[in-house]
MARZAZA-953556 format. One record per residue: residue in three letters; x, y negated, z of N, C-alpha, C in turn. Coordinates in steps of 0.2 Angstrom, whole numbers, plus 2048, in hexadecimal, padded with zeros to 3 digits. Atoms other than C-alpha are relative to their C-alpha. Example, Ala and Ser with C-alpha at 12.3 -4.5 7.8 and 13.67 -1.06 7.14 Angstrom:
2
ALA80480680083E8168278047FA800SER7FC8067FF8448058247FC7FB803
REM end
This chain:
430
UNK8048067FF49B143C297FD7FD7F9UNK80380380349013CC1E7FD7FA7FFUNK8008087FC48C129C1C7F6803801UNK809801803477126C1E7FF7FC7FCUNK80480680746C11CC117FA7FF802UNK8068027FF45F110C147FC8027FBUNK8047FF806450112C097FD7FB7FFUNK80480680444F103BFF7FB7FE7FEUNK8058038054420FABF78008047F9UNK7FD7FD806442103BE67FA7F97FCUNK80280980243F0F4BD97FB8067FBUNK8087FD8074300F8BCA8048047FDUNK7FB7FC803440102BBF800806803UNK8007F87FB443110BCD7F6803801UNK8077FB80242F112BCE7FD8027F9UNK8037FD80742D115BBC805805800UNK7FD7FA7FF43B120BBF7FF808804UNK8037F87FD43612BBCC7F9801800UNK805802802424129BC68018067FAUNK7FD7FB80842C133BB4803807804UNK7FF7FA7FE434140BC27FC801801UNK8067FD7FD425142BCA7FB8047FBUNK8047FD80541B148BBA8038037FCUNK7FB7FC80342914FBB17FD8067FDUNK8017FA7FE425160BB67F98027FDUNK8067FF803413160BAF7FE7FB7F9UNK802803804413152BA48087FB7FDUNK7FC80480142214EB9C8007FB7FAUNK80180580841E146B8B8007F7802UNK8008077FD417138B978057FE803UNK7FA8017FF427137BA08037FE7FCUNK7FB805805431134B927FE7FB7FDUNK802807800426127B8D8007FC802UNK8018077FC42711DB9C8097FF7FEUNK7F880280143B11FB9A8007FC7FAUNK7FD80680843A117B877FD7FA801UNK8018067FF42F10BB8D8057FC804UNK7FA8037FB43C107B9C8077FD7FCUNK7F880480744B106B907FD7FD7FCUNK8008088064430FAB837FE7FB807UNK8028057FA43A0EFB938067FD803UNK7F98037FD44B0EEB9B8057FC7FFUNK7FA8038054560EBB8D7FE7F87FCUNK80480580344A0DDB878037FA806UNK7FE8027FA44C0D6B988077FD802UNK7F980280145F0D8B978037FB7FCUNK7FD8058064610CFB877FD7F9801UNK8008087FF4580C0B8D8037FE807UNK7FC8037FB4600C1B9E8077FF801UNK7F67FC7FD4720CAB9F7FF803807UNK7FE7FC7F947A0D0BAC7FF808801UNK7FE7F980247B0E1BA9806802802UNK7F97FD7FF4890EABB37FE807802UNK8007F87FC4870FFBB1804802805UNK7FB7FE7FB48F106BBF8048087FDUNK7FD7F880449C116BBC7FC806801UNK8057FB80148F122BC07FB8017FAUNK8047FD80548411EBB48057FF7F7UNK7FB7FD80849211EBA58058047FFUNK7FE7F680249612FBAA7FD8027FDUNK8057FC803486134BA77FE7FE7FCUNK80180080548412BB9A8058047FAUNK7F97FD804496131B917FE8097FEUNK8017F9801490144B967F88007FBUNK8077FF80447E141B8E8038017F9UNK7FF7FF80848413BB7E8068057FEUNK7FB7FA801494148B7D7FC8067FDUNK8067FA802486156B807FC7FF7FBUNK80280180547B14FB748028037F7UNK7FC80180448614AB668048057FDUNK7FE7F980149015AB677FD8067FCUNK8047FC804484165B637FE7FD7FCUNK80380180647C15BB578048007F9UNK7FB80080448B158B4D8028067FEUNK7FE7F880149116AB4E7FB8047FBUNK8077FB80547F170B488007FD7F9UNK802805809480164B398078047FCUNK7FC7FA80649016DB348028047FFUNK8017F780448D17EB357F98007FCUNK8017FD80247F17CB2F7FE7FC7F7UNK7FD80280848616FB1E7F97FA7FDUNK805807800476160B228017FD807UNK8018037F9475154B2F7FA802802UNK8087FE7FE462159B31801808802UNK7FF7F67FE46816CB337FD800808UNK8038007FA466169B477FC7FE801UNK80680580045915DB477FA805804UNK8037FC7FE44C169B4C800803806UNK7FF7FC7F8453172B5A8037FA805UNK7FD8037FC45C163B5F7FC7FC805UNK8078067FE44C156B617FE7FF808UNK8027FF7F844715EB718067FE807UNK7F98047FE459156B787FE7F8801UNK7FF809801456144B737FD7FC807UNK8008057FA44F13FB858057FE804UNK7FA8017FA461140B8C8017F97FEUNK7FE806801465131B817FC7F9802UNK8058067FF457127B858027FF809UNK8017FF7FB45712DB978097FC801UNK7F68007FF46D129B957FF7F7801UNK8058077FF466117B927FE7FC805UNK8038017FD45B114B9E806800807UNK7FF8007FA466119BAC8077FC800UNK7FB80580347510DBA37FD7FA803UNK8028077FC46A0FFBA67FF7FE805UNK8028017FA463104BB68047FD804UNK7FA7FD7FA473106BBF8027F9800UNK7FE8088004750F2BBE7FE800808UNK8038007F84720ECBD27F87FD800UNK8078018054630E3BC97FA805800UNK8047F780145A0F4BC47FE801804UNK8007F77FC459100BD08027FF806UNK8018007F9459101BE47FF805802UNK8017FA7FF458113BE2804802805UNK7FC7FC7FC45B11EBF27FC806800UNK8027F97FF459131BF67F9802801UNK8068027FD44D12DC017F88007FDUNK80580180543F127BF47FE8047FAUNK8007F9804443136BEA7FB805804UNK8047FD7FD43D140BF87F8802800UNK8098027FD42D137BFD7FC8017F8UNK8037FE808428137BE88008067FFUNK8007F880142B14BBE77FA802804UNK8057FE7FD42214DBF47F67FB7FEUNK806804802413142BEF7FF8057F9UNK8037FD80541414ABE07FD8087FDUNK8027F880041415DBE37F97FF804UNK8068007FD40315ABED7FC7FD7FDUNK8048028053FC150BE07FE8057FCUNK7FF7FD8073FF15ABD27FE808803UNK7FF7FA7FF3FB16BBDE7F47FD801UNK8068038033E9161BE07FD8017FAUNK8027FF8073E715EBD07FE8087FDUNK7FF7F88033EB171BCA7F8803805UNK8067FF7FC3DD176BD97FA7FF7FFUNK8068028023CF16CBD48008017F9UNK8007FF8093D216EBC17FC808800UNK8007F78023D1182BC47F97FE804UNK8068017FC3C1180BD17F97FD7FAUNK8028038043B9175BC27FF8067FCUNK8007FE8063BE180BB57FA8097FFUNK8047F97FF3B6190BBE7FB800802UNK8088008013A518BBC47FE7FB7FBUNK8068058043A017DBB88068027F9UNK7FD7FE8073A7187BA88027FA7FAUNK80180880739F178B9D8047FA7FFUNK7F88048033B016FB9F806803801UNK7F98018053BC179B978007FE7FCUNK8008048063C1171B8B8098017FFUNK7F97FD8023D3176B838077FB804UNK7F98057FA3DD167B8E801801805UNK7FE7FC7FC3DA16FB9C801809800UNK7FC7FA8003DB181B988078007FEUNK7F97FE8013ED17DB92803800807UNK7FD8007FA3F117DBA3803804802UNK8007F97FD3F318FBA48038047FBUNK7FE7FD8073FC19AB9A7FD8057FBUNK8057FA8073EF1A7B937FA7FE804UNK8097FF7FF3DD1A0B988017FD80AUNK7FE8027FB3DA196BA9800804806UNK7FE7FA7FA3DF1A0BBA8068017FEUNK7FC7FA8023ED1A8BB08077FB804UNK7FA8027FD4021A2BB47FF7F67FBUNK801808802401190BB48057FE7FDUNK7F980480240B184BAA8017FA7FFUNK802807800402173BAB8017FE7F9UNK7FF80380640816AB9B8077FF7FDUNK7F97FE80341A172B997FF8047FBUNK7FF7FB80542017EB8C7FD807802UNK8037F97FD41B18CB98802801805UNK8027FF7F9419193BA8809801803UNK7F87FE7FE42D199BA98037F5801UNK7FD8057FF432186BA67FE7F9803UNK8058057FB42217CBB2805802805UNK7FF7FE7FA42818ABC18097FD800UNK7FB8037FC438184BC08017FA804UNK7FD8077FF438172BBF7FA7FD807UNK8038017F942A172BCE802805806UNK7FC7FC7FA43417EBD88067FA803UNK7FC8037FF441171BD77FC7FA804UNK8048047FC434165BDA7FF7FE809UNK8037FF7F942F16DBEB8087FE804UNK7FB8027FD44316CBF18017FA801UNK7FE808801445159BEC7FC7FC808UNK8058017F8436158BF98047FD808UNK7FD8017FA442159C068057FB801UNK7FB80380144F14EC027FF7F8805UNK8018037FB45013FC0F7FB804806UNK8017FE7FC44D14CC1C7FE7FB806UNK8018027FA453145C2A7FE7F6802UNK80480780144C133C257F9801802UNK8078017FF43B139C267FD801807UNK8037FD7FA42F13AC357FE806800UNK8017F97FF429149C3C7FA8017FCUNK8067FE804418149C318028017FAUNK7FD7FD808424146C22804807800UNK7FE7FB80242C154C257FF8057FFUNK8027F6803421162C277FB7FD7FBUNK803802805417158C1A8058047FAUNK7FB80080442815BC0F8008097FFUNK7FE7FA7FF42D16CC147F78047FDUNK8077FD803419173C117FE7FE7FAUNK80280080541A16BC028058057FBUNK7FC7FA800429176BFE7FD8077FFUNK8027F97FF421185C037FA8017FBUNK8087FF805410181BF98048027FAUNK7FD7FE80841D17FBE9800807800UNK7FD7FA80042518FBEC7FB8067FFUNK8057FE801414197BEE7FD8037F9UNK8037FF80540D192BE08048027FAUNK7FD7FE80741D194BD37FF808802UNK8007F97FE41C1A6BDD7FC8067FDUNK8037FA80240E1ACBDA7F77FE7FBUNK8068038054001A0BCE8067FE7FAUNK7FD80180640F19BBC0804807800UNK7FB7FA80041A1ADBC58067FE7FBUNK7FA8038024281A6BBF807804803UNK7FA7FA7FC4371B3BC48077FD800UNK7FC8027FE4441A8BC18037F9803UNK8038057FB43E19ABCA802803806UNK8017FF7F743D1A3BDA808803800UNK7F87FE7FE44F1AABD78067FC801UNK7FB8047FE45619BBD67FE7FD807UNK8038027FA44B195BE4803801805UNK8007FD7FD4511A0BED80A800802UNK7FA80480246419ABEA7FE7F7806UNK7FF8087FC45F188BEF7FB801809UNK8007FE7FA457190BFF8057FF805UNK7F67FE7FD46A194C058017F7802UNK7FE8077FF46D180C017FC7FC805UNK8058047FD45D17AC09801801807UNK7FD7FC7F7464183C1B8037FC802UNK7F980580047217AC197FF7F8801UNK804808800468169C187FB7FE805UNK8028017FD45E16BC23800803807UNK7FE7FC7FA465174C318007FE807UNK7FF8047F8466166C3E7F8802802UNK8058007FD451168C3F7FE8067FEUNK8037FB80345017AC397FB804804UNK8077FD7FC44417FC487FB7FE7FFUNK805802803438175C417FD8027F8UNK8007FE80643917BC307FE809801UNK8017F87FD43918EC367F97FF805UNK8097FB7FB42818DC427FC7FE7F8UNK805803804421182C318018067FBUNK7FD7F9803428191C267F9808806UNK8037FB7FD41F19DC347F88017FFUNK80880280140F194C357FF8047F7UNK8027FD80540F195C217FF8067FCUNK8027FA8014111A7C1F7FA804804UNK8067FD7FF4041ABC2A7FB7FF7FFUNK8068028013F81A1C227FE8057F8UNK8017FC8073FE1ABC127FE807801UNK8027F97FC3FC1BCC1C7F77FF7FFUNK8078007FF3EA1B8C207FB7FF7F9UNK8017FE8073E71B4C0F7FF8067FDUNK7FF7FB8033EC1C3C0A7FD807802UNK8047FB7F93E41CEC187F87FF7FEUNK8068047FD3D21C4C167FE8007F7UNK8018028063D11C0C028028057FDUNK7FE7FA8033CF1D0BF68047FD7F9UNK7FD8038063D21C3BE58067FD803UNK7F88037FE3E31BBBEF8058067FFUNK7FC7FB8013E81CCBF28038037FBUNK8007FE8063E51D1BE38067FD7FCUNK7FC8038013F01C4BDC807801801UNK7FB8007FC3FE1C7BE78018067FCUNK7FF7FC8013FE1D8BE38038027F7UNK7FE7FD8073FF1D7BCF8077FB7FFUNK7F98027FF40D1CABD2805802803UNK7FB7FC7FF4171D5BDB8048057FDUNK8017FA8064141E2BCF8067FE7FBUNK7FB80180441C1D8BC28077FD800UNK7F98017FC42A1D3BCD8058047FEUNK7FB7FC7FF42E1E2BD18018067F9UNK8007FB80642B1EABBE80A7FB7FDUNK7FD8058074371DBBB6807801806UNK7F97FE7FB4441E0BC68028097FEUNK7FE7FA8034441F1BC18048037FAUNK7FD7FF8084441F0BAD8087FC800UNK7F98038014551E5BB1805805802UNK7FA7FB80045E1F2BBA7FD8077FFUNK8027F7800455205BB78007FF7F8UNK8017FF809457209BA47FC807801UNK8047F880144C219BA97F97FD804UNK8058037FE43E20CBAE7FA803800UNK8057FF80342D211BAA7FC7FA7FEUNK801807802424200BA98047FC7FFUNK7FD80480142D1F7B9F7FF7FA7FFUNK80280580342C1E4BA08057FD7FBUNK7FE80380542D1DDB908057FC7FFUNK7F98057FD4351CEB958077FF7FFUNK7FA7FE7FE4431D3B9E8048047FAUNK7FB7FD8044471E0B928017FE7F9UNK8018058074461D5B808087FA806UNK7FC8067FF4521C8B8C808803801UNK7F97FA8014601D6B8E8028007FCUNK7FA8008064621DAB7D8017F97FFUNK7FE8058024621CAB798087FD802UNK7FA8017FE46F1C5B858088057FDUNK7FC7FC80347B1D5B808027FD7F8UNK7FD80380947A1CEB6E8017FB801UNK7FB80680147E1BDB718067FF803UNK7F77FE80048F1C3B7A8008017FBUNK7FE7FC8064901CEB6C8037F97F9UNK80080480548E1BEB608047FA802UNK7FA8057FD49A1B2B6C8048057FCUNK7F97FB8024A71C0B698018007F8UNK7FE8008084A61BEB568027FA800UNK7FE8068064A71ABB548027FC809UNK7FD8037F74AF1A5B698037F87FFUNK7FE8067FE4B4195B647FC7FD7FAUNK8058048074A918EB537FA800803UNK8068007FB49A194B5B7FC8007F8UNK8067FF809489196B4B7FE7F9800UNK806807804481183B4E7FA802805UNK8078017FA47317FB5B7F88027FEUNK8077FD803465183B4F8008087FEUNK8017FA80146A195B4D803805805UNK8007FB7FB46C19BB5E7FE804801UNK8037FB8004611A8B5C8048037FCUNK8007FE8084651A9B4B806804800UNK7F97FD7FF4771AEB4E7FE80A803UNK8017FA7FF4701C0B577FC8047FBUNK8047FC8064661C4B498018067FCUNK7FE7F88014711CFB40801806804UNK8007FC7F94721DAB4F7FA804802UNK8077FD7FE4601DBB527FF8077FDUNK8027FB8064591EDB4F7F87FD7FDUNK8068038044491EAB437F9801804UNK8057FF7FC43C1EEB507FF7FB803UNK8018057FB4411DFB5A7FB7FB7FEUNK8038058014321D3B5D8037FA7FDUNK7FC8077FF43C1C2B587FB7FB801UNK8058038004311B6B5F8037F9805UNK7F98057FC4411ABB698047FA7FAUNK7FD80280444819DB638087FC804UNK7F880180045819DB6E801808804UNK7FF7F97FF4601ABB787FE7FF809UNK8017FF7FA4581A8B8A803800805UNK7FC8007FB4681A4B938037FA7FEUNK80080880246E191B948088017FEUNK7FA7FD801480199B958048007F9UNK7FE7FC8064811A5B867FE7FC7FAUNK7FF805804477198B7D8057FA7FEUNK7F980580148318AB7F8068017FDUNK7F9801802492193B7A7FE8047F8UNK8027FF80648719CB6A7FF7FA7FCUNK80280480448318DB658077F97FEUNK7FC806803493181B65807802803UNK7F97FE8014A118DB6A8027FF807UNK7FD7FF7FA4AD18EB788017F9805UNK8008098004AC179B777FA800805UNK80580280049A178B787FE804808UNK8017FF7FB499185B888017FA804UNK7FA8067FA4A6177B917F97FC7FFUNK80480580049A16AB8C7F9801805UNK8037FF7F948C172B95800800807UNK7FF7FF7FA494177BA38027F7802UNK8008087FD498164BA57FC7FB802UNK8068027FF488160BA47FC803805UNK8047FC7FC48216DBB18057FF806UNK7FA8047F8490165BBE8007F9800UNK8008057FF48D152BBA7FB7FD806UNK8018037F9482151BC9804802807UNK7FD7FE7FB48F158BD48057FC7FFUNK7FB8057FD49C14DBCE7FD7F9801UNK8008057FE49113FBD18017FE807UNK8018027FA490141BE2808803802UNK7F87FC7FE4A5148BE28037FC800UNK7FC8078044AD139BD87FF7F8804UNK8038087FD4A6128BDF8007FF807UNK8018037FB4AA127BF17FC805803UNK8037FB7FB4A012DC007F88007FFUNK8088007FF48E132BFD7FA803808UNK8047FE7FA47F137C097FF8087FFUNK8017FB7FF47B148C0E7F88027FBUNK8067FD80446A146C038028007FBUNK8007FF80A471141BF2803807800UNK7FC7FC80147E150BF47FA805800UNK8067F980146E15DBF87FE7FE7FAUNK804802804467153BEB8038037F9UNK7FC7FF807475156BDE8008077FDUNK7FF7F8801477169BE37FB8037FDUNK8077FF80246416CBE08017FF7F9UNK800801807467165BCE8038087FDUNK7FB7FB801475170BCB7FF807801UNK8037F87FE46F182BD37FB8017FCUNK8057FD80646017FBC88018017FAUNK7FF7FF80646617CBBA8028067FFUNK7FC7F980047318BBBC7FA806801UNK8057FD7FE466195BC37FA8047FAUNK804800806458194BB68038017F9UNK7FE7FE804465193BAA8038077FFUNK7FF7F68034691A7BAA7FA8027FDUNK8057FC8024581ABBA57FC7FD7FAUNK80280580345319BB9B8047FB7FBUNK7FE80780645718CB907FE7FA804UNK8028077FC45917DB9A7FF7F97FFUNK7FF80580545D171B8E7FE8017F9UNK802800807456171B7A7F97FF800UNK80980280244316DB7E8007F8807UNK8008067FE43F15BB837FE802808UNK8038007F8435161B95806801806UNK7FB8017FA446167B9C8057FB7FEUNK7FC80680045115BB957FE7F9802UNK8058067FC44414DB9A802801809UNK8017FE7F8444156BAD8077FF802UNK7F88017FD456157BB08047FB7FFUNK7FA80680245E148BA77FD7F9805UNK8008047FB45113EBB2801800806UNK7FE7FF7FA458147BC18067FE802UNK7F88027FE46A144BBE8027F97FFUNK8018077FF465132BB97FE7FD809UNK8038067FA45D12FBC9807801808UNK7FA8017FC46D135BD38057FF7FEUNK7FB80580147912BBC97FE7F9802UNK8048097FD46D11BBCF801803807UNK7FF7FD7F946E123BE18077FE802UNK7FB7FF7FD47F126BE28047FA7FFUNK7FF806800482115BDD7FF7FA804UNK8048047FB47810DBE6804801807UNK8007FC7F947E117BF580A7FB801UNK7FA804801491110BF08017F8802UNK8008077FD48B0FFBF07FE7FF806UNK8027FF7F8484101C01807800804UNK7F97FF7FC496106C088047F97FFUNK7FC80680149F0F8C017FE7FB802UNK8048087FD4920EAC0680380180AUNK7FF8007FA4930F4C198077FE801
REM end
């Protein structure tokens, strides 16, 4: 059994919040702007009102922000004999702190009003926003040439059309965090009416679509494909509904594919590189070999190799790579600046300590909803989703060291420590 949850009023603080997730994924720089803004506005606020009381939720995640931070920071500083040693690799981290902050203040009953629910209706508003925008930008960009102009071609990773990335680092770390995107969608399932729902759910599918096969993001759809398994399980009371809207959508994608020679075409070279970069991973007698995947191998092998030299010291955050280098043969392109797996990096970088530490960080959304009492069935999908993608993306990727994902995820686990708190005070009042 699981309690339900109203869907509150959410006060101005939760709308700048989930406002910063809704943009995250394309626009994060702006995101963690509105957060510093929120934390100085708030705190100004604070210090001429009082009354500030964070809840235990948010001084987990605070405890785990700064731990994670500070750990590696400190480590990098003295392996590598300057406090500025990290500095560089670290930087792209510094939105947990602020983001640590923010969700410190919010968690007062004051704050924040946040429920699942409002998370939901925001995801989805904004995967169809943002699926707009990307539509008409490209529409723009191909018959009235005369406005490209370099702000919108960065949308794209090699020239417009090409694997999207909006205004992330690149298309491997947009398709994740709009995949995720597209699951959030659903979250206050069964709260919503019948037009929210296949609203939700076909916003889902568009995601899915488009990290598929316009950003080709391969370890987006594998994890996706992970949080599918979860999504069953969430929404299984109305799964006939879900499954004709599922049916409906694949035969609109059929008919595309049947009817359009440039969609086919698409499909087809995206498959292609599916099934090359599914191949070069397990055929060592491949013939087309994607690059990629096989640069991510050796790498991997060598950063075992280089945990096995130093399993509890670990080299310092800023030479994650660095650490595999004597290893490399001299042909290797070196064009990486960590090892491609959140894993192997976290334990290269701060030892046997600094794994523990991440993996605390990639489980603090599941004890928030484990720890505190009885939660609802959406913050738990809510939690899970965090967590499977982090895991998930993290085999292939870096999930943390660049402000976009640290920004995306610290305001995800922010916004389900205000949830789950919220959700606690709701029990105790009934």
């Amino acid at each position: 059994m699981f309690m339900k949850i109203r869907s509150y009023e959410p006060t101005i603080w939760d709308k700048f919040l989930l406002f910063s997730i809704s943009i995250a994924p394309a626009h994060a720089g702006i995101a963690i702007s509105i957060v510093i803004f929120s934390c100085f506005a708030i705190v100004l606020f604070v210090i001429k009102n009082g009354g500030l009381k964070p809840s235990p939720q948010a001084k987990l995640v605070v405890i785990i922000f700064i731990i994670y931070f500070f750990y590696f920071y400190m480590h990098g500083a003295w392996i590598g004999g300057s406090f500025m040693a990290p500095y560089e690799s670290m930087k792209g981290n510094l939105p947990l702190l602020f983001i640590a902050v923010l969700c410190l203040i919010m968690s007062s009953k004051n704050f924040s009003d946040l429920s699942s629910v409002q998370v939901g209706r925001w995801a989805t508003r904004a995967l169809f926003l943002s699926v707009c925008f990307v539509v008409i930008v490209y529409l723009i960009l191909v018959y009235l040439p005369v406005f490209r102009t370099d702000i919108f071609s960065q949308m794209w990773h090699d020239g417009v059309g090409d694997r999207l990335k909006f205004y992330s680092k690149n298309a491997l770390m947009f398709g994740n965090m709009f995949a995720v995107l597209g699951f959030m969608a659903l979250i206050g399932f069964e709260n919503k009416t019948t037009f929210e729902k296949i609203y939700a759910v076909f916003g889902l599918l568009t995601a899915l679509i488009i990290v598929g096969f316009w950003v080709e993001s391969r370890g987006a759809i594998l994890t996706s494909a992970l949080l599918l398994i979860l999504t069953f399980w969430y929404v299984r009371p109305k799964i006939k509904n879900v499954f004709l809207l599922l049916i409906f959508t694949l035969s609109v994608c059929f008919a595309l594919y049947s009817n359009f020679s440039s969609v086919a075409l698409k499909i087809d070279q995206t498959v292609l590189r599916y099934s090359n970069g599914f191949s070069s991973a397990t055929d060592d007698s491949a013939q087309d070999k994607d690059t990629s995947v096989v640069h991510r191998i050796t790498i991997y092998k060598l950063g075992i190799r280089a945990i096995s030299e130093l399993p509890f010291k670990g080299y310092g955050y800023q030479n994650r790579f660095e650490a595999i280098s004597p290893y490399l043969e001299s042909n290797f392109i070196s064009r990486y600046a960590h090892l491609h797996n959140a894993f192997i990096n976290h334990w290269v970088a701060g030892g046997i300590l600094g794994l523990l530490i991440f993996l605390i960080f990639l489980f603090s959304p599941l004890a928030l909803v484990s720890f505190f009492g009885k939660c609802s069935r959406d913050s738990i999908f809510f939690a899970c989703t965090i967590t499977i993608s982090l895991t998930g993306i993290g085999m292939t990727t870096e999930v943390l060291g660049h402000y976009v994902h640290s920004t995306f995820y610290g305001l995800l686990i922010c916004a389900v420590a205000l949830i789950t708190a919220n959700e606690q005070l709701a029990t105790e009042i009934d």
